[in-house]
N, CA and C atoms as a LAMMPS dump frame, in Angstrom:
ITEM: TIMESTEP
0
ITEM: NUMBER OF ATOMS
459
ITEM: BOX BOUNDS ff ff ff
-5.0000000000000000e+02 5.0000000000000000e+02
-5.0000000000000000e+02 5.0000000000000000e+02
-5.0000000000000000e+02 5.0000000000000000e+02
ITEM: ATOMS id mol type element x y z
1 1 1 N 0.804 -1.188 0
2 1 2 C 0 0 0
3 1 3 C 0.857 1.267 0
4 2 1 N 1.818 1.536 0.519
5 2 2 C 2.59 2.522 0.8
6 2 3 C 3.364 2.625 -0.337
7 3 1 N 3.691 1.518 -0.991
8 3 2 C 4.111 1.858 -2.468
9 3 3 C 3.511 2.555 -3.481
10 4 1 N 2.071 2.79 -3.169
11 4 2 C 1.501 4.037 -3.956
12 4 3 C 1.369 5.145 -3.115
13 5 1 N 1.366 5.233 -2.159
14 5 2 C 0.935 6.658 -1.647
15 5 3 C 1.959 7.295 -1.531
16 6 1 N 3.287 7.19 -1.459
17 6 2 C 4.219 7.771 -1.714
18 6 3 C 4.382 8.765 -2.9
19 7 1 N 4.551 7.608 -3.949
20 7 2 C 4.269 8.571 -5.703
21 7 3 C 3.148 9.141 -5.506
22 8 1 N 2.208 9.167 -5.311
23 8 2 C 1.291 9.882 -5.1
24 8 3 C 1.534 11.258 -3.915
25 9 1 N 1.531 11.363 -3.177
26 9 2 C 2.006 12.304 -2.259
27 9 3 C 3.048 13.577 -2.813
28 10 1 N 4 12.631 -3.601
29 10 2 C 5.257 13.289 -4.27
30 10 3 C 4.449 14.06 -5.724
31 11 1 N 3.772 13.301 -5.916
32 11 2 C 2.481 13.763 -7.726
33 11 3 C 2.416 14.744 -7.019
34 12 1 N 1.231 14.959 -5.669
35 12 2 C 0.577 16.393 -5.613
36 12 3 C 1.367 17.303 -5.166
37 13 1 N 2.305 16.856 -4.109
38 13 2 C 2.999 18.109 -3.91
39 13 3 C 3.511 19.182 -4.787
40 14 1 N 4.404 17.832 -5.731
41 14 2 C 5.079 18.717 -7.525
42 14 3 C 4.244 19.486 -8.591
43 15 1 N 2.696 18.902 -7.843
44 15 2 C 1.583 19.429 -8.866
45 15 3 C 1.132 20.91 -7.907
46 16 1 N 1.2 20.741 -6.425
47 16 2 C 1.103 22.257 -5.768
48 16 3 C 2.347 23.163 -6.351
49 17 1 N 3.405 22.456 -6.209
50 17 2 C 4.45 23.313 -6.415
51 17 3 C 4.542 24.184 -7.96
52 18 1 N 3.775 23.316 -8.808
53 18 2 C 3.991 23.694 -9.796
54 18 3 C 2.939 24.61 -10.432
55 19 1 N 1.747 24.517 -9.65
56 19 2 C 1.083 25.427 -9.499
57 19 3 C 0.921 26.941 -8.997
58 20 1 N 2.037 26.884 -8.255
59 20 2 C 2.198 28.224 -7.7
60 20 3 C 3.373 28.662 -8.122
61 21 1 N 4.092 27.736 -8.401
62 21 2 C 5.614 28.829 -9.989
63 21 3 C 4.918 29.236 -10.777
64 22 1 N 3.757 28.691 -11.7
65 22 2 C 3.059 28.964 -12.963
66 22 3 C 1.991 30.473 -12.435
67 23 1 N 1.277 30.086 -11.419
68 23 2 C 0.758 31.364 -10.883
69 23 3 C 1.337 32.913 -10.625
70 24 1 N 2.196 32.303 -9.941
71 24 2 C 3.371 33.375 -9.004
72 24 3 C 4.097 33.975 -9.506
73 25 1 N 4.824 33.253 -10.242
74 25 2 C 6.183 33.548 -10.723
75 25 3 C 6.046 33.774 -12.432
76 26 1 N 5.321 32.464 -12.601
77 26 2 C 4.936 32.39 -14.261
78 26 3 C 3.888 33.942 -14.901
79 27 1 N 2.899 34.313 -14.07
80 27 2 C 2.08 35.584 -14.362
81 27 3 C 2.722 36.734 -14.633
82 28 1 N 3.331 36.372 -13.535
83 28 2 C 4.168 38.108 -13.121
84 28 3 C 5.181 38.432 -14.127
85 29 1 N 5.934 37.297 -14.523
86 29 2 C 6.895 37.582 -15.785
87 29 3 C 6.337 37.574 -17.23
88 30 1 N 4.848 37.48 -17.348
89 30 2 C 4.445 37.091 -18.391
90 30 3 C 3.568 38.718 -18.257
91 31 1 N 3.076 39.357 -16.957
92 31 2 C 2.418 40.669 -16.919
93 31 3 C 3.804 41.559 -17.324
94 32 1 N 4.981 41.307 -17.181
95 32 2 C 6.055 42.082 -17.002
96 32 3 C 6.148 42.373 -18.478
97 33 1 N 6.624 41.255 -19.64
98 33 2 C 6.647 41.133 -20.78
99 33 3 C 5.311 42.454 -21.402
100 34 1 N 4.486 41.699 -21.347
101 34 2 C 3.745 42.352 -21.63
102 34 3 C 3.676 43.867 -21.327
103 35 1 N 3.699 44.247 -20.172
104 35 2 C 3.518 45.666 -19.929
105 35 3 C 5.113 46.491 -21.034
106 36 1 N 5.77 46.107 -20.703
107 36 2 C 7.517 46.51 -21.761
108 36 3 C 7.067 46.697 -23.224
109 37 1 N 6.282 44.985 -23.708
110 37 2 C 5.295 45.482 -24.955
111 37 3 C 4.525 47.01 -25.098
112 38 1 N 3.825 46.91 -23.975
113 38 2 C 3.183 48.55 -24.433
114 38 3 C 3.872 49.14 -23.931
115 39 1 N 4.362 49.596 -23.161
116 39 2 C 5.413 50.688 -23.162
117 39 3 C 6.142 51.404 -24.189
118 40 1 N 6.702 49.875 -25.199
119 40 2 C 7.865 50.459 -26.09
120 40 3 C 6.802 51.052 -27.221
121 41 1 N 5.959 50.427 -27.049
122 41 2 C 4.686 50.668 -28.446
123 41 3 C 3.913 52.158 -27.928
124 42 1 N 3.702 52.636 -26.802
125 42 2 C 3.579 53.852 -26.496
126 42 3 C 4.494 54.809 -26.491
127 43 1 N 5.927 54.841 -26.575
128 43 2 C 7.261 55.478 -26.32
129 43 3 C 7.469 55.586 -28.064
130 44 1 N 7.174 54.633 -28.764
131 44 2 C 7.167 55.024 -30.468
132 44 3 C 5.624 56.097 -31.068
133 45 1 N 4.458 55.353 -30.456
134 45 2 C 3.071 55.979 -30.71
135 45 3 C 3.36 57.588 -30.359
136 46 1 N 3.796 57.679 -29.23
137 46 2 C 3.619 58.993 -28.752
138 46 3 C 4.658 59.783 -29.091
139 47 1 N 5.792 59.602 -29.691
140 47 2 C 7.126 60.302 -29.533
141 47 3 C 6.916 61.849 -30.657
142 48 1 N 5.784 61.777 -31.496
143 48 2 C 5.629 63.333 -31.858
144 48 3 C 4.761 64.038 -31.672
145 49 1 N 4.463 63.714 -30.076
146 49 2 C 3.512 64.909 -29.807
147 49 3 C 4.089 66.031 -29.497
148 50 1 N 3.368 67.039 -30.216
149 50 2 C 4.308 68.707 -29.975
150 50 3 C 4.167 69.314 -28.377
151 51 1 N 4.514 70.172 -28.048
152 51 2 C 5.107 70.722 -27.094
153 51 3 C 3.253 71.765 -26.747
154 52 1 N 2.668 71.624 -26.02
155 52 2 C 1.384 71.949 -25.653
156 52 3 C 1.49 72.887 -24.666
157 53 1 N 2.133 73.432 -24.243
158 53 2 C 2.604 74.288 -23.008
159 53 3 C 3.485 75.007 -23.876
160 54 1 N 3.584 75.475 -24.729
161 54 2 C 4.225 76.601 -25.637
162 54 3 C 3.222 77.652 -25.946
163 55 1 N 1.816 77.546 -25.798
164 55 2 C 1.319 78.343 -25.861
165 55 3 C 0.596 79.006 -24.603
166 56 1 N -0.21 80.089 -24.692
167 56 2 C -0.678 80.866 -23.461
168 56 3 C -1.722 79.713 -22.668
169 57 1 N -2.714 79.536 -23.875
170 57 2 C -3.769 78.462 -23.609
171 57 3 C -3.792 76.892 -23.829
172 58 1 N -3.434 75.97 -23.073
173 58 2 C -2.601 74.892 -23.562
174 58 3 C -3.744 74.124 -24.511
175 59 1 N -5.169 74.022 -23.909
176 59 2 C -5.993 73.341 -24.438
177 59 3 C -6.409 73.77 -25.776
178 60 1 N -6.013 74.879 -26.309
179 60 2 C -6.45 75.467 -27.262
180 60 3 C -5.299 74.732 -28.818
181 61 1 N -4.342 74.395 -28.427
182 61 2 C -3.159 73.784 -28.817
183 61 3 C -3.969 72.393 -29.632
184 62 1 N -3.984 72.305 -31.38
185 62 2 C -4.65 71.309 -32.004
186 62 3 C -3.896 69.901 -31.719
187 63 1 N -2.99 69.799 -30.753
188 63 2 C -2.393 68.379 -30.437
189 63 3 C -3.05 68.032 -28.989
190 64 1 N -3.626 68.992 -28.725
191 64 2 C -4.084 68.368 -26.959
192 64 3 C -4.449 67.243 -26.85
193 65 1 N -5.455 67.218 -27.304
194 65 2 C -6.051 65.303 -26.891
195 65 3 C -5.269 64.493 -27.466
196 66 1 N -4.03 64.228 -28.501
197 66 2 C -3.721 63.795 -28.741
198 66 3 C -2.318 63.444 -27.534
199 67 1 N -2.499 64.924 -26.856
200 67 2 C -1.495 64.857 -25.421
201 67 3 C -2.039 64.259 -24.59
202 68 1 N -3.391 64.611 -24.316
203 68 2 C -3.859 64.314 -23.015
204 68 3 C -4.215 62.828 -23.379
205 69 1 N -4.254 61.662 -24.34
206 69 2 C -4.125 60.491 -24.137
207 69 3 C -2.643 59.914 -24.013
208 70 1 N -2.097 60.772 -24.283
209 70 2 C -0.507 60.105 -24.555
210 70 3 C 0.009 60.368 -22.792
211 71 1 N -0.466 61.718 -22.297
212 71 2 C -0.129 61.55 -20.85
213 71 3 C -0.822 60.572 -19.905
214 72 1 N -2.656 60.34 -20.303
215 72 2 C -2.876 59.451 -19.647
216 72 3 C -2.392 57.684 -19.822
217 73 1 N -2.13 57.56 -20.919
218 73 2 C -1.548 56.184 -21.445
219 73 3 C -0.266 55.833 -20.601
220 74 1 N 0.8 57.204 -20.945
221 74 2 C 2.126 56.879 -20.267
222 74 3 C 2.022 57.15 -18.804
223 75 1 N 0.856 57.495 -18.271
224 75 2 C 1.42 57.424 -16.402
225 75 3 C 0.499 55.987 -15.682
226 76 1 N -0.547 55.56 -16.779
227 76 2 C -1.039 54.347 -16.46
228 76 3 C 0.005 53.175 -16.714
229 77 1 N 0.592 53.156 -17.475
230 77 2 C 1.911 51.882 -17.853
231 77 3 C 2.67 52.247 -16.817
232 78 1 N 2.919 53.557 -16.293
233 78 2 C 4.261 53.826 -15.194
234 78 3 C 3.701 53.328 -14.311
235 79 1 N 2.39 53.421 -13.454
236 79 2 C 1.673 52.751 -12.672
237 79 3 C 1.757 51.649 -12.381
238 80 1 N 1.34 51.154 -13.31
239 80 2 C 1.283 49.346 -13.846
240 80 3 C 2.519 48.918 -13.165
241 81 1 N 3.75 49.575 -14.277
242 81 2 C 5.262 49.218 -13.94
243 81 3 C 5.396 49.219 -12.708
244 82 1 N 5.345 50.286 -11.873
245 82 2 C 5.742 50.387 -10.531
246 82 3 C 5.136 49.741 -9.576
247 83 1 N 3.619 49.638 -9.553
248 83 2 C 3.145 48.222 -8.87
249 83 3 C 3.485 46.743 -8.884
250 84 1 N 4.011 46.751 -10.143
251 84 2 C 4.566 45.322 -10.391
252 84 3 C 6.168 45.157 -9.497
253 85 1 N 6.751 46.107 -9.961
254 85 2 C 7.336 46.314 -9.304
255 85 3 C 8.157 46.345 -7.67
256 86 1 N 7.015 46.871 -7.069
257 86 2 C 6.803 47.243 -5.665
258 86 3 C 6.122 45.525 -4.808
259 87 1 N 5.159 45.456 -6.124
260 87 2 C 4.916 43.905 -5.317
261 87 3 C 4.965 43.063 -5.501
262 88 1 N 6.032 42.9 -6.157
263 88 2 C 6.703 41.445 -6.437
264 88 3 C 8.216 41.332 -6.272
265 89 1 N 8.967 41.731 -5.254
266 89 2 C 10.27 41.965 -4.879
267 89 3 C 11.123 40.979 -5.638
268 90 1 N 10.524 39.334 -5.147
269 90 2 C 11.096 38.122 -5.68
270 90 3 C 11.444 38.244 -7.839
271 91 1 N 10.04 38.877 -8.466
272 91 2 C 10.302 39.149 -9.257
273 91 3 C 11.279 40.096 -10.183
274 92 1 N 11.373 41.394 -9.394
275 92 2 C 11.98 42.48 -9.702
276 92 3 C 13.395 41.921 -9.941
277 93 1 N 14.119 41.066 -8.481
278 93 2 C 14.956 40.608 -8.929
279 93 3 C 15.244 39.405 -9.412
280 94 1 N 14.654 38.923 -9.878
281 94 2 C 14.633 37.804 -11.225
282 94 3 C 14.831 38.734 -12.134
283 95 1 N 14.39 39.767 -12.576
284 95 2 C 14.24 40.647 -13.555
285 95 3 C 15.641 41.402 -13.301
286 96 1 N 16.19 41.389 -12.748
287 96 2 C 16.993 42.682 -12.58
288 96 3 C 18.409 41.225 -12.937
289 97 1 N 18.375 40.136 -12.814
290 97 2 C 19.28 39.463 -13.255
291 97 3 C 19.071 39.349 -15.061
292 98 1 N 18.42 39.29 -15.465
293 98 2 C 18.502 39.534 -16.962
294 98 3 C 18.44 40.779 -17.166
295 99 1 N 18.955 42.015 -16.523
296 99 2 C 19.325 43.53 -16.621
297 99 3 C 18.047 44.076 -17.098
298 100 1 N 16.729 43.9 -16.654
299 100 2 C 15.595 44.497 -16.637
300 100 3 C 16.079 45.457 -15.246
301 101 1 N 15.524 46.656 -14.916
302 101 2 C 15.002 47.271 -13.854
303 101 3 C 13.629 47.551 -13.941
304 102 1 N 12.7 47.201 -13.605
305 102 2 C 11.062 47.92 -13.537
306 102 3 C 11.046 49.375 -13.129
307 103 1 N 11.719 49.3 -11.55
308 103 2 C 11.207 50.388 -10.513
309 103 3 C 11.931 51.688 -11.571
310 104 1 N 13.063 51.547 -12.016
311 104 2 C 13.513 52.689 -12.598
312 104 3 C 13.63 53.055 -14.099
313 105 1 N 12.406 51.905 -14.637
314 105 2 C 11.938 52.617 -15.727
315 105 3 C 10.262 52.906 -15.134
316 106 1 N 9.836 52.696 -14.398
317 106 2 C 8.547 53.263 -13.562
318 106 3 C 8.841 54.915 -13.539
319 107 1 N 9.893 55.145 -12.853
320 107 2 C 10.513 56.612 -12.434
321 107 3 C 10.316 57.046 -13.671
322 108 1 N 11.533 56.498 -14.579
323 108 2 C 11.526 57.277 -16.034
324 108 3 C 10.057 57.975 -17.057
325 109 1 N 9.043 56.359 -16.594
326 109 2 C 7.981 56.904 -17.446
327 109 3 C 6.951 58.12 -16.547
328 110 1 N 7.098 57.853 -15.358
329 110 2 C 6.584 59.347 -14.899
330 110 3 C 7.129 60.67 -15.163
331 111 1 N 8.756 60.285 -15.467
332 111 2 C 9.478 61.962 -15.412
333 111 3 C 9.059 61.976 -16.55
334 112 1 N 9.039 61.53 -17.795
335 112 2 C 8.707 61.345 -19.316
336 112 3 C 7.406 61.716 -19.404
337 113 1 N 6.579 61.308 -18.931
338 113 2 C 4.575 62.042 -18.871
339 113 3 C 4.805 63.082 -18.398
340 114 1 N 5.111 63.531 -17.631
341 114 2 C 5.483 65.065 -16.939
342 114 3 C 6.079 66.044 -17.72
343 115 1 N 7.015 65.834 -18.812
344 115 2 C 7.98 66.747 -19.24
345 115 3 C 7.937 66.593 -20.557
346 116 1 N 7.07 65.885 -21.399
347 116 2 C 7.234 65.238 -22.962
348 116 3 C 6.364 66.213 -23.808
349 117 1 N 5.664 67.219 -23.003
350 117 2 C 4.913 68.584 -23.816
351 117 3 C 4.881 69.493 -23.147
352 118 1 N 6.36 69.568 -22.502
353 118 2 C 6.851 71.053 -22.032
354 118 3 C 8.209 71.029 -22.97
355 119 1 N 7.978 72.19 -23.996
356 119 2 C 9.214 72.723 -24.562
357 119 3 C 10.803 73.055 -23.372
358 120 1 N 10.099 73.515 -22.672
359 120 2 C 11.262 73.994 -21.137
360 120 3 C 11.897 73.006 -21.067
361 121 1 N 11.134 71.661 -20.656
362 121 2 C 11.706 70.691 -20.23
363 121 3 C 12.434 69.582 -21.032
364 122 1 N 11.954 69.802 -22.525
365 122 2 C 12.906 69.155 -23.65
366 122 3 C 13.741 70.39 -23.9
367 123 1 N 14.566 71.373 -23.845
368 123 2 C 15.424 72.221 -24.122
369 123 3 C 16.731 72.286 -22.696
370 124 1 N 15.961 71.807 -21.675
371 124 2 C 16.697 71.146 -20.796
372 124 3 C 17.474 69.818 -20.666
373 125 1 N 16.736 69.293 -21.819
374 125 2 C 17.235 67.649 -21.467
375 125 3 C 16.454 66.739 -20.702
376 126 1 N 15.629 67.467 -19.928
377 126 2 C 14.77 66.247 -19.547
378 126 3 C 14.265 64.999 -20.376
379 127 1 N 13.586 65.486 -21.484
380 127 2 C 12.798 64.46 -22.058
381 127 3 C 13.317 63.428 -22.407
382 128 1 N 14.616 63.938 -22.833
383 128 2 C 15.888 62.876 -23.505
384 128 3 C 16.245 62.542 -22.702
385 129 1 N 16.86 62.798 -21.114
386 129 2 C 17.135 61.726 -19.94
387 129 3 C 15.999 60.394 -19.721
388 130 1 N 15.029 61.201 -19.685
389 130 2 C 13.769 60.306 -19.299
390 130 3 C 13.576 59.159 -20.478
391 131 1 N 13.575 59.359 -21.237
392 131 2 C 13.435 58.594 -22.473
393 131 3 C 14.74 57.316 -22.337
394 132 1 N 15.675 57.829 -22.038
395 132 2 C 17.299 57.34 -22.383
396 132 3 C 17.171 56.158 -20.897
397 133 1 N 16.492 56.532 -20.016
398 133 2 C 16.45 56.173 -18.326
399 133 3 C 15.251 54.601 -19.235
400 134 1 N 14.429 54.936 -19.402
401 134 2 C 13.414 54.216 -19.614
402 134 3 C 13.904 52.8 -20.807
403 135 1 N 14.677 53.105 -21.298
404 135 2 C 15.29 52.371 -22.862
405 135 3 C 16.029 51.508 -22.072
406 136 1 N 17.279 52.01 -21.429
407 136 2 C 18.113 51.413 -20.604
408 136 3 C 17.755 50.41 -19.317
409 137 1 N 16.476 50.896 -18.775
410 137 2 C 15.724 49.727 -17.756
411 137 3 C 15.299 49.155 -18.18
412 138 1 N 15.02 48.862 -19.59
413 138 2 C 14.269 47.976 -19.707
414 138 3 C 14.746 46.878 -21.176
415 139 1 N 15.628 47.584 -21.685
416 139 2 C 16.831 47.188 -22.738
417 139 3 C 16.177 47.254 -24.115
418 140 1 N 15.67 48.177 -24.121
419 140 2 C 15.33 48.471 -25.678
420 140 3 C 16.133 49.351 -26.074
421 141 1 N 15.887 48.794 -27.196
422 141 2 C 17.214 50.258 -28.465
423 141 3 C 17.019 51.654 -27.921
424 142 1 N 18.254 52.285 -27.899
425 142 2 C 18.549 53.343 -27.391
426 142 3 C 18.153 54.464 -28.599
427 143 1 N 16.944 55.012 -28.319
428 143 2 C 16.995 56.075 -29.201
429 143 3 C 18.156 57.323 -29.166
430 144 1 N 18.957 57.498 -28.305
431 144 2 C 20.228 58.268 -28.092
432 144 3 C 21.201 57.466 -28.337
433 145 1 N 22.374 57.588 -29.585
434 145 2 C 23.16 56.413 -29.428
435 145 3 C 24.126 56.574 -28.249
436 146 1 N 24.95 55.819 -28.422
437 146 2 C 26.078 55.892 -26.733
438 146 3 C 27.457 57.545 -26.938
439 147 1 N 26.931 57.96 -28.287
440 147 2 C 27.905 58.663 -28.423
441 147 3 C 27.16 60.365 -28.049
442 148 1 N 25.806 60.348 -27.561
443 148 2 C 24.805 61.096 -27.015
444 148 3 C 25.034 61.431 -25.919
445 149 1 N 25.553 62.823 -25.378
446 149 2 C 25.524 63 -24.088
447 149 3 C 24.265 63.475 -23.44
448 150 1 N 23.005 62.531 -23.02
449 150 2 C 21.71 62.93 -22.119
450 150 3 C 21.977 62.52 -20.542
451 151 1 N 22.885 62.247 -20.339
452 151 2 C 22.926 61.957 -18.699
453 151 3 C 24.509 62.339 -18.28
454 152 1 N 23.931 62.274 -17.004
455 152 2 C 25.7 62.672 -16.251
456 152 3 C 26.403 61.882 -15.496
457 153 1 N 25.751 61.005 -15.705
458 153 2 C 26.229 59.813 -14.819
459 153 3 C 27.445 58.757 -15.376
């Protein structure tokens, strides 16, 4: 008798266990993927919206809504990012061993919604740090090549 309940015992455990890598571990890297998908596909979608804060009246500006979805799009993915982020520690660094960072392309895509239709803040360099911050956490092609000075670090 004990010659089956053994394999058996050992079945469900490997079948709990394997249930909660596929849940746990398997979701979270598969929400991760995914969210990087839209990101990079919002970081190309959005990259010519004009500068909307150049004028007196911003809303009056014929790119607004085309801003005001591109700001709400990019601080909902930063969201996303940074929750994932924040609560899944075990994941982050799984992620951070294949040179992903989440938390600090989270940062990036907030400084990037904030500063991506203020002329001020692209004549400063912001936009291009933020942009350059966001590429690099997450290892997509560098729209700045390496011979680009946007950071000081």
């Amino acid at each position: 008798m004990f010659q089956y309940v053994i394999p058996a015992l050992i079945g469900l455990f490997t079948g709990i266990l394997s249930w909660f890598a596929a849940n746990f571990v398997g979701w979270s890297l598969v929400r991760f993927y995914r969210l990087r998908d839209e990101i990079h596909t919002a970081l190309i979608r959005y990259a010519n919206v004009s500068p909307v804060y150049e004028r007196k009246n911003p809303s009056e500006h014929p790119d607004w809504a085309h801003y005001l979805e591109a700001h709400d799009t990019l601080r909902r993915l930063a969201s996303e990012l940074r929750a994932l982020a924040s609560n899944h520690p075990v994941i982050t660094r799984l992620l951070a061993g294949f040179g992903h960072r989440p938390g600090d392309a989270a940062s990036g895509l907030f400084g990037f919604a904030n500063t991506f239709a203020d002329p001020a803040a692209r004549r400063r360099g912001e936009l291009a740090w933020n942009r350059d911050a966001i590429e690099r956490a997450l290892k997509f092609p560098l729209t700045y090549p390496e011979g680009v000075k946007v950071r000081d670090d």
